[in-house]
BATOR-509326 format. One line per field, with one value per residue (C-alpha): x, y, z; residue in three letters. Coordinates in steps of 0.02 Angstrom, whole numbers, plus 50000, padded with zeros to 5 digits. Example, Ala and Ser with C-alpha at 12.3 -4.5 7.8 and 13.67 -1.06 7.14 Angstrom:
xx	(50615,50684)
yy	(49775,49947)
zz	(50390,50357)
residu	(ALA,SER)
This chain:
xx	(62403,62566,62539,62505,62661,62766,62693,62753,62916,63065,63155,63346,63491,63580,63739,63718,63611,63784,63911,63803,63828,63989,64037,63921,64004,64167,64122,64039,64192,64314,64194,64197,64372,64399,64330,64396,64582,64577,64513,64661,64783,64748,64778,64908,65022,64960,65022,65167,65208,65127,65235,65416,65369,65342,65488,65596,65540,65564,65741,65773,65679,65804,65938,65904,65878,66039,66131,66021,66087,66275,66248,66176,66316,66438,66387,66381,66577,66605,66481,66531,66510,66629,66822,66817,66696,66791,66948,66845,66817,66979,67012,66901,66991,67201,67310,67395,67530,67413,67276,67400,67400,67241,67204,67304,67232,67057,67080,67188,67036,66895,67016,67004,66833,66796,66934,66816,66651,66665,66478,66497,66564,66584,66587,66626,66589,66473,66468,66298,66323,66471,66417,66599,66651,66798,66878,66801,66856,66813,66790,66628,66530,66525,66361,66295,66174,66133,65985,65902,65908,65768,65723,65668,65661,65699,65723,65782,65950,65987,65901,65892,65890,65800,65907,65978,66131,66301,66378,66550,66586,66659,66510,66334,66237,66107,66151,66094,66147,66127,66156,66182,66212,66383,66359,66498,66478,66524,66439,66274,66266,66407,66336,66416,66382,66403,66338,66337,66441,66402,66303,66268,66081,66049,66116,65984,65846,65906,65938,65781,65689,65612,65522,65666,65664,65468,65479,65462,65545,65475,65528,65395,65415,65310,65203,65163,65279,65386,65554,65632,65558,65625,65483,65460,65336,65190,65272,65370,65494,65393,65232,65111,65044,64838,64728,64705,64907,64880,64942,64845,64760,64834,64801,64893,65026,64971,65062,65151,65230,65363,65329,65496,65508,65531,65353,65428,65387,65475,65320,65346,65243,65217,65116,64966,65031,65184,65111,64964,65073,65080,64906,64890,65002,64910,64745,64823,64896,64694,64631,64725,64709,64520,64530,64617,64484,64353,64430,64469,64270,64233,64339,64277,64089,64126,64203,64087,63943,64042,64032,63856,63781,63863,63752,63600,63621,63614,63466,63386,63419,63353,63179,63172,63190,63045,62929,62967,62931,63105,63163,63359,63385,63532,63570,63691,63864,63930,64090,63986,63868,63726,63691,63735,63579,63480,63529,63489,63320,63282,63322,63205,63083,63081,63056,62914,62834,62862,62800,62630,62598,62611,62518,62384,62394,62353,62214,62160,62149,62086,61928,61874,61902,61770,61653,61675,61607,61479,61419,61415,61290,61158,61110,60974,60867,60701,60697,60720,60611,60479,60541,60498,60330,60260,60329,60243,60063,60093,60114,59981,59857,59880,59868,60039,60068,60242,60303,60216,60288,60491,60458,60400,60531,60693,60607,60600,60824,60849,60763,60875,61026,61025,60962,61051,61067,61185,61204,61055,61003,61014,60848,60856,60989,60914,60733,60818,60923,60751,60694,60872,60873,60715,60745,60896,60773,60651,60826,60926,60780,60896,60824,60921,60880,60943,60933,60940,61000,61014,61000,60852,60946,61045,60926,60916,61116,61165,61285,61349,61209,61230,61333,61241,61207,61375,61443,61271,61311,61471,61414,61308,61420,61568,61495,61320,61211,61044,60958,61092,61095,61158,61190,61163,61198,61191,61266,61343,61521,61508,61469,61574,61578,61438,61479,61391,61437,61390,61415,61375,61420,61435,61596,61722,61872,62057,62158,62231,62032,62015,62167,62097,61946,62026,62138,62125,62094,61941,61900,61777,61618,61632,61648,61477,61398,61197,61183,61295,61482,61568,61649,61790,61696,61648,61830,61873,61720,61754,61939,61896,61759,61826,61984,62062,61911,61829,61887,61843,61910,61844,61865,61833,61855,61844,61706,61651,61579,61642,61623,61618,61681,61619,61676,61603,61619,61436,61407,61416,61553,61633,61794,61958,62127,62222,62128,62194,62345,62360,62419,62290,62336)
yy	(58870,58815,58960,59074,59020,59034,59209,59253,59171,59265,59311,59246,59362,59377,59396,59203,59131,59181,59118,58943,58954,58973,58852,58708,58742,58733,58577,58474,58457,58410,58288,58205,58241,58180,58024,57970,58014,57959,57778,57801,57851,57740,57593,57666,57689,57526,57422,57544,57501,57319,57284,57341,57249,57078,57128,57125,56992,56909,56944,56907,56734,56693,56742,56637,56479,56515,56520,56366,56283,56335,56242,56087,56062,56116,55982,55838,55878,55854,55695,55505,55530,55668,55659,55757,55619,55467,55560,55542,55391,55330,55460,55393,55217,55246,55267,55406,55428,55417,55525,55661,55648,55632,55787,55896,55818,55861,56030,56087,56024,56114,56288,56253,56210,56394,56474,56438,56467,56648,56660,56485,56544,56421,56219,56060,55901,55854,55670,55664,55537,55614,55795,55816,55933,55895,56002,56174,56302,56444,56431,56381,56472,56356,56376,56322,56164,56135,56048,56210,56289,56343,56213,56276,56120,55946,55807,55673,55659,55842,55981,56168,56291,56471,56617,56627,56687,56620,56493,56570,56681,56836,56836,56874,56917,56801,56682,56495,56327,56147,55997,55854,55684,55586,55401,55306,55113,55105,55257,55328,55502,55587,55758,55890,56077,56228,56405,56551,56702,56806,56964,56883,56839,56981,57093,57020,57039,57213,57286,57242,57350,57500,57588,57629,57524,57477,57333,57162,56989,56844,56666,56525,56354,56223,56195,56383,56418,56582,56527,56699,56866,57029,57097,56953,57054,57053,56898,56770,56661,56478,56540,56470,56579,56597,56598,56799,56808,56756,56878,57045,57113,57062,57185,57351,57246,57228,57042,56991,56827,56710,56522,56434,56280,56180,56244,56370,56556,56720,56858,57045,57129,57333,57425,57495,57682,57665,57569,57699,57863,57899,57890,57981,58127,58123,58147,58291,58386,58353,58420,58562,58598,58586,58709,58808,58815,58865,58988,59068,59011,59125,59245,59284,59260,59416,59513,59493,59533,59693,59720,59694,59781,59953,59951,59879,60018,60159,60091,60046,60239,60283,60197,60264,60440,60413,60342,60508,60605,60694,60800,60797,60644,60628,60496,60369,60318,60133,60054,59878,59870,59800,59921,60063,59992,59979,60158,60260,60156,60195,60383,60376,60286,60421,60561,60484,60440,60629,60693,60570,60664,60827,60796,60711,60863,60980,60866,60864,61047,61067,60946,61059,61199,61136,61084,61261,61314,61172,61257,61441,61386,61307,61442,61397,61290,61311,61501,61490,61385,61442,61629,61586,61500,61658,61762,61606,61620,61831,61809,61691,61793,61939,61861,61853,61670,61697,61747,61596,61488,61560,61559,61374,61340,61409,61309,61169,61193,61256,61108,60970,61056,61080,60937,60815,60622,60573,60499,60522,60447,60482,60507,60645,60727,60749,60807,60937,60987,61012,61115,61224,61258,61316,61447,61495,61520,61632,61717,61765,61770,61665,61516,61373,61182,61032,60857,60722,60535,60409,60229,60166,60049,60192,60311,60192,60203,60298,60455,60594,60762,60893,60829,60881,61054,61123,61033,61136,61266,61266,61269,61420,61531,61515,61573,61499,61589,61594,61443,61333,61164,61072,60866,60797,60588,60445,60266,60129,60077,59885,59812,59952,60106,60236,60395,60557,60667,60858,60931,61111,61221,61376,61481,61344,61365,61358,61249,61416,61430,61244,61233,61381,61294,61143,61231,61272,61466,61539,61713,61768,61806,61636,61559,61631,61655,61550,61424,61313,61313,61281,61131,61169,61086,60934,60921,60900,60807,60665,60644,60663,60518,60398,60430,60362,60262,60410,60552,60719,60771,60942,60932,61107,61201,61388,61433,61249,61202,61102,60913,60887,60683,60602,60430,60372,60222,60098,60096,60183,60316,60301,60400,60308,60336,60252,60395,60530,60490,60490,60652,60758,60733)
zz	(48231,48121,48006,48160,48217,48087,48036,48215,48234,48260,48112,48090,48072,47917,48008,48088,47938,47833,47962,47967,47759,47750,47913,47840,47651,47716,47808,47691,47578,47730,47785,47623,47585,47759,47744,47593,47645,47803,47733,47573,47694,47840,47712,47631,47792,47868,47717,47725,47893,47889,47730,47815,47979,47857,47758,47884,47973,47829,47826,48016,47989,47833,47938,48074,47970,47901,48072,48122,47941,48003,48148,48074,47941,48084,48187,48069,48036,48211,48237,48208,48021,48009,48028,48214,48265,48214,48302,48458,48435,48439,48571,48695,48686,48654,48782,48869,48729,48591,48687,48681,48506,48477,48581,48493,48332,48394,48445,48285,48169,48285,48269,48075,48063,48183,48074,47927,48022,48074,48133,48252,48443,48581,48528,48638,48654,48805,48899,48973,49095,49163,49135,49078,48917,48810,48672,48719,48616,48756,48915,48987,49144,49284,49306,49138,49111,48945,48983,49030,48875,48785,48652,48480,48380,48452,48330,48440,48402,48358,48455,48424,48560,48543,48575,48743,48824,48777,48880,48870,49045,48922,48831,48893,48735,48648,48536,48447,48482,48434,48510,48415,48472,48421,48366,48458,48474,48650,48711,48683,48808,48701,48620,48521,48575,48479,48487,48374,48357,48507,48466,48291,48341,48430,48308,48178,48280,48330,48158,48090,48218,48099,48260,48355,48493,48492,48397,48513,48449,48479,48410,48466,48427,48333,48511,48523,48676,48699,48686,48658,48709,48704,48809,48954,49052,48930,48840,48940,48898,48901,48912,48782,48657,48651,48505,48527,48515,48335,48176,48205,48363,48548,48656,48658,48526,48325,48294,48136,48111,48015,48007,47969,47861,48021,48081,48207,48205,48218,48285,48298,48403,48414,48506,48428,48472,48367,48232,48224,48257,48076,48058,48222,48137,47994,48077,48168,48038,47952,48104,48115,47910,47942,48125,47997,47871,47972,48061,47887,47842,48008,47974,47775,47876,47950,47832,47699,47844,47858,47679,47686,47850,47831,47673,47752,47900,47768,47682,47832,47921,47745,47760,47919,47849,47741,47881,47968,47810,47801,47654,47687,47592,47469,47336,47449,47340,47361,47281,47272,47114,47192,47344,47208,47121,47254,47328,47164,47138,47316,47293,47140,47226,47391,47244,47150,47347,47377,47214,47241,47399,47347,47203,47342,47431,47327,47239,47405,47404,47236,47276,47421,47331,47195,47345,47403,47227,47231,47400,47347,47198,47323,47426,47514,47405,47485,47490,47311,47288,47384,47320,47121,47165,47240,47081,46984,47060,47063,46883,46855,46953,46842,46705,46639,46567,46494,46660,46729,46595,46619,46829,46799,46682,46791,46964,46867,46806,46990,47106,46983,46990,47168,47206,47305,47322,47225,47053,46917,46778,46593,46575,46706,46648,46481,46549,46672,46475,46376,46516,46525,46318,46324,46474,46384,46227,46322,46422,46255,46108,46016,45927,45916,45902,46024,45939,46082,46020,46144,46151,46248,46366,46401,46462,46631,46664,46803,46795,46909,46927,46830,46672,46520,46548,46568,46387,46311,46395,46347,46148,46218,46275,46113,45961,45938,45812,45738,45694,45767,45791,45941,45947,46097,46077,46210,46162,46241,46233,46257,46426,46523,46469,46410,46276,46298,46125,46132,45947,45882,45729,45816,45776,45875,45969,45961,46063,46178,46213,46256,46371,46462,46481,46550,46654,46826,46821,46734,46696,46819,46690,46628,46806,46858,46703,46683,46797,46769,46855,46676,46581,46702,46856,46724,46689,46871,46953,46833,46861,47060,47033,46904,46881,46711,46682,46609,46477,46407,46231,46143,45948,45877,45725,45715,45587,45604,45763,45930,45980,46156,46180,46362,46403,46584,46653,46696,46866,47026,47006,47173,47207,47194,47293,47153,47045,47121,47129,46944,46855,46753,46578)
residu	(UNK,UNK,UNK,UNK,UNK,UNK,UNK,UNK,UNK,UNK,UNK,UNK,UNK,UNK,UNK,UNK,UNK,UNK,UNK,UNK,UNK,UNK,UNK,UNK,UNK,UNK,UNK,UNK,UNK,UNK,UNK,UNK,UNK,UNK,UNK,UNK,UNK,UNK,UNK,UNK,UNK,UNK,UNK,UNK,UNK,UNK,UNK,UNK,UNK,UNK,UNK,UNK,UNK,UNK,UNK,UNK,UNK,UNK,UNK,UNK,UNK,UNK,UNK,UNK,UNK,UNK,UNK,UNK,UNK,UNK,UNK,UNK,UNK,UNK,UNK,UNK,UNK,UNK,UNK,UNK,UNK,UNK,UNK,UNK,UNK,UNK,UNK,UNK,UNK,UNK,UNK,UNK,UNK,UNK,UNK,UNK,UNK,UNK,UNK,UNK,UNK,UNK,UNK,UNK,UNK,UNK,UNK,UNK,UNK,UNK,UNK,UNK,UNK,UNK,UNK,UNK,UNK,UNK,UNK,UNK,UNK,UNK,UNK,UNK,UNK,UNK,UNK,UNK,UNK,UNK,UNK,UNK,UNK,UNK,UNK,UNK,UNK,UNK,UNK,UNK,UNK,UNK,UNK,UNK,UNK,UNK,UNK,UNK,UNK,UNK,UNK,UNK,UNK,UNK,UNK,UNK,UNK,UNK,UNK,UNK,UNK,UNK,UNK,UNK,UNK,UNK,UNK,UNK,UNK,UNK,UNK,UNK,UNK,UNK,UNK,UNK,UNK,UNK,UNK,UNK,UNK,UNK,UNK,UNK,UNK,UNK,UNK,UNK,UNK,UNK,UNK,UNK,UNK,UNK,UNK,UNK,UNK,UNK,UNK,UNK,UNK,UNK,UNK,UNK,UNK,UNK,UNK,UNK,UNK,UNK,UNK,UNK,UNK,UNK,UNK,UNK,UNK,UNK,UNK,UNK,UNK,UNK,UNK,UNK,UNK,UNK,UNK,UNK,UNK,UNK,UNK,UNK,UNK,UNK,UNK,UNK,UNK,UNK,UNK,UNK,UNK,UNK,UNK,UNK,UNK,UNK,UNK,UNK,UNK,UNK,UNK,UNK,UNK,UNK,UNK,UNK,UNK,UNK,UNK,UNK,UNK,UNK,UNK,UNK,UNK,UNK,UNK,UNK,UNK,UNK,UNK,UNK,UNK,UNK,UNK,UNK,UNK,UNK,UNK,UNK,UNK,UNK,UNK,UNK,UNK,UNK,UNK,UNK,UNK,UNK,UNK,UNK,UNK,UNK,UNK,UNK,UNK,UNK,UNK,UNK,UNK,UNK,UNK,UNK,UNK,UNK,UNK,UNK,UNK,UNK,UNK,UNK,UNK,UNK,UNK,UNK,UNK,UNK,UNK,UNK,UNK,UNK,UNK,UNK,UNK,UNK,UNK,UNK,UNK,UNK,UNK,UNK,UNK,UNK,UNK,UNK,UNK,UNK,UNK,UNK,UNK,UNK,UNK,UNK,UNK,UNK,UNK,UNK,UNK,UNK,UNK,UNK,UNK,UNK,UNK,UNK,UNK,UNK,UNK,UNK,UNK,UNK,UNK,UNK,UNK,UNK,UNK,UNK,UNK,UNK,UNK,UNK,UNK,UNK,UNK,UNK,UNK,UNK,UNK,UNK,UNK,UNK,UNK,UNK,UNK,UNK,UNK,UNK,UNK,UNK,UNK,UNK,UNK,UNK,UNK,UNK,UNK,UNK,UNK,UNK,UNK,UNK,UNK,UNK,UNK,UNK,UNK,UNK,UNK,UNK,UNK,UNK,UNK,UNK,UNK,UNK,UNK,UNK,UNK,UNK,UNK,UNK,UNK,UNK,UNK,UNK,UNK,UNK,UNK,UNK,UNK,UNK,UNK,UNK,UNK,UNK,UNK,UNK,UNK,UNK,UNK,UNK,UNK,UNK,UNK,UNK,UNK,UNK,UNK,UNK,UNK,UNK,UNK,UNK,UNK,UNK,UNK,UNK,UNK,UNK,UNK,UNK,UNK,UNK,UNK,UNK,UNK,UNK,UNK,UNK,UNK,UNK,UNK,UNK,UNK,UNK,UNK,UNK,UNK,UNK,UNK,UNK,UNK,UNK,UNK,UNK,UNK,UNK,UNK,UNK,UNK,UNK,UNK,UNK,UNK,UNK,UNK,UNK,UNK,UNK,UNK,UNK,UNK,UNK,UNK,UNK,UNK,UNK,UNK,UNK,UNK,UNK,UNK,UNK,UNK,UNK,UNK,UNK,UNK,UNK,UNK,UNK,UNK,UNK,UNK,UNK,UNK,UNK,UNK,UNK,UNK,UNK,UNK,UNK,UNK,UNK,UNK,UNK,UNK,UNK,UNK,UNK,UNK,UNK,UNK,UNK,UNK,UNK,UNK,UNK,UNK,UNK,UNK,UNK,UNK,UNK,UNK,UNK,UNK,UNK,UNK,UNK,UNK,UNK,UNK,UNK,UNK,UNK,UNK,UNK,UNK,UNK,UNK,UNK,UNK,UNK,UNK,UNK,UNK,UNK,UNK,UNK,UNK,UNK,UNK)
């Protein structure tokens, strides 16, 4: 049933096998090239981007500890341990004169020390008891209470606060602070304050952003909690950061972080869009290159099946020319080498296919021409037959024996050579010979001697009726004389072929004579002459029956004789289409 159905399946069409070809060959290599670039490339731009985002939050984190250094050294100045601190001191407890003094003192070394310290903004000194400032340097927003402040690092006596927004009313960007306690021997709630630069931490956290405007800051302190966000809707200021909100995947946001030497962190977060995006171009302008490509794959598909079917179309109207048997057929022309190939081997095939059946034809018309001869020798069999017997026993009854003998002889010639049933033996052929030589003995007075040589396993062999007598004949009728000899020899050629010989050393032939015995047309005494129908019908009944397995050759000399060569094949001779479709050489 497979083999059923495959023998009956529907056949593809060139036009779609060659489109799947060139579609699947043109997608094989950008799969592979694909892959392999999208995997290069994907890690190429993430450490691209991945290495810029750590760079520069390198850079902000440096910065940062810098300010937060600032601040430290800043404050000690202005502690106990520094000059401004033991000023206070002695502030706190003089009098009203000396106060004055002191005051002026005070506020002349804090101008210096922000004269020197461009980057430091707003400083005082804060009395926590009393929630009192002294010595600011700017004003300070009513509203302000230091002990909301975000706290970034808090190391008892100095604490750190995260980025938040300045306590000076003209200023309301982000900025750092410290406070830092101020050892006094009477007092222990005294604090100094100062704050950064205005704009100078948000102008490091702004110009490191690479993604114009994506990037998120974050700074987190040792405990994990958000105490600066630039994005407080998906990242609040004091919430506590999870384990997911670790360096790489949170959410929509790819993380990257900055531990400080004092254990707090600055994080970047960007969302995966912008991070990806260009990957994401890079994919597109692949996708498009590859749309690209098999469009053009398409596109070749179909021209080079235009190429090819105008061809096929010819050849195929061609074949169908020669199906129909038509004769207005010319050669076909074709720029491409191939179908020019194919169109003159065709157009020499068509011509040899024509020749063959005109040569059939008129094979075909020469074989019923010969049975037409065949025909016009049997006439009537039994009223011969029956004819000569009568003559026979009128002859015998008067006494005249060699009319008896030649009546006997010819009925004898006559019933085997119009005999029917196909093929005879050797044996038979050569018994119905004696009987012909000696008729022709009594017919012409001419004494002549037939020498028969045949193998004895050859006698049995089958062979077509009516063989031998036309070669003898033959020897007959072209020149034999008195006292001649003719050779008549039977052997076998191997396992497959027999040879019947016919020699003589009548006058011979020349080889005009033997092409005009061979030929088709015969002169009409010859045709009809004895009773034979001539070497002629020999000639032809063996090509029409064996075909190339068998062969006639005349050898003659004139003044010498004539050898008659016949090679037949073992076996039933049954007629062969491939036989007559061969040429007569």
């Amino acid at each position: 049933m497979l083999r059923l159905r495959r023998a009956y399946s529907k056949p593809y069409s060139l036009k779609y096998r060659l489109i799947a070809i060139l579609i699947l060959s043109s997608l094989t290599p950008l799969i592979l090239i694909g892959s392999i670039s999208y995997f290069s490339m994907y890690a190429i731009l993430q450490n691209k981007a991945a290495g810029g985002i750590k760079s520069n939050l390198h850079q902000v984190r440096l910065s940062l500890e810098d300010m937060l250094g600032q601040l430290n050294h800043t404050s000690q100045q202005l502690a106990f341990d520094g000059r401004v601190g033991k000023s206070l001191e002695t502030y706190l407890s003089a009098d009203l004169y000396e106060k004055k003094r002191l005051n002026d003192e005070i506020r002349s070394q804090l101008g210096l020390i922000h004269f020197t310290n461009p980057t430091l903004g707003l400083m005082f000194y804060y009395f926590a008891n009393d929630n009192q400032r002294l010595f600011e340097n700017f004003n300070v927003r009513e509203d302000s209470d230091i002990r909301r402040l975000p706290v970034l690092i808090d190391f008892g006596k100095i604490v750190y606060f995260g980025p938040h927004r300045s306590l000076n009313p003209i200023d309301g960007n982000q900025v750092l602070s410290t406070l830092r306690k101020v050892e006094l021997p009477d007092r222990d709630d005294v604090y100094v304050y100062i704050e950064t630069n205005f704009k100078l931490a948000e102008s490091v956290l702004k110009d490191s952003d690479q993604f114009g405007g994506n990037l998120v800051h974050l700074i987190v302190d040792p405990k994990g909690k958000v105490v600066y966000s630039e994005n407080t809707a998906d990242f609040p200021i004091g919430s506590m950061r999870s384990a997911a909100m670790d360096e790489g995947e949170s959410g929509p946001y790819r993380l990257f972080e900055e531990r400080s030497n004092q254990t707090w962190k600055v994080v970047a977060a960007v969302p995966k869009s912008v991070y990806n995006q260009e990957i994401n171009r890079w994919i597109g302008q692949f996708a498009l290159f590859a749309v690209l490509t098999l469009a053009a794959s398409c596109l070749l598909a179909v021209l080079i099946w235009r190429s090819v079917y105008r061809p096929l179309n010819a050849l195929n109207a061609d074949i169908r020319n020669v199906k129909h048997n038509h004769d207005d057929f010319t050669t076909r022309q074709s720029n491409i080498t191939e179908f020019a190939v194919i169109y003159r081997e065709f157009a020499d095939m068509r011509r040899r296919i024509f020749e063959l059946i005109h040569e059939v034809e008129q094979k075909e018309k020469s074989k019923a021409l010969l049975e037409v001869e065949k025909l016009m020798t049997q006439i009537n069999p039994h009223f011969i037959h029956n004819t000569l017997d009568t003559v026979r026993w009128l002859a015998r009854a008067n006494g005249q024996k060699d009319i008896d003998r030649l009546v006997s002889m010819l009925n004898k010639v006559l019933y085997y050579n119009l005999g029917k049933g196909g093929p005879a033996r050797i044996s038979d052929e050569i018994e119905a010979l004696k009987q012909y030589v000696e008729l022709q003995g009594v017919r012409y007075h001419v004494q002549f001697e037939v020498k028969i040589h045949a193998d004895a396993k050859a006698l049995e062999l089958p062979v077509p009726r009516f063989i031998l007598q036309p070669l003898v004949e033959n020897a007959l009728y072209h020149g034999l004389e008195e006292q001649g000899v003719i050779e008549v020899a039977v052997i076998e050629d191997g396992t497959t072929h027999v040879i019947i010989e016919v020699k003589d050393n009548g006058e011979g032939m020349t080889q005009e004579e033997i092409d005009r015995l061979l030929s088709g047309y015969t002169a009409p005494d010859r045709a009809k002459s004895g009773m034979g129908i001539g070497l002629q019908y020999v000639y032809r009944m063996l090509k029409f029956q064996f075909g190339s397995e068998a062969s006639l050759h005349i050898y003659s000399t004139v003044g010498a004789g004539t050898t008659i060569v016949l090679r037949l094949p073992i076996g039933e001779p049954v007629p062969a289409v491939p036989a007559m479709l061969k040429s007569i050489s």
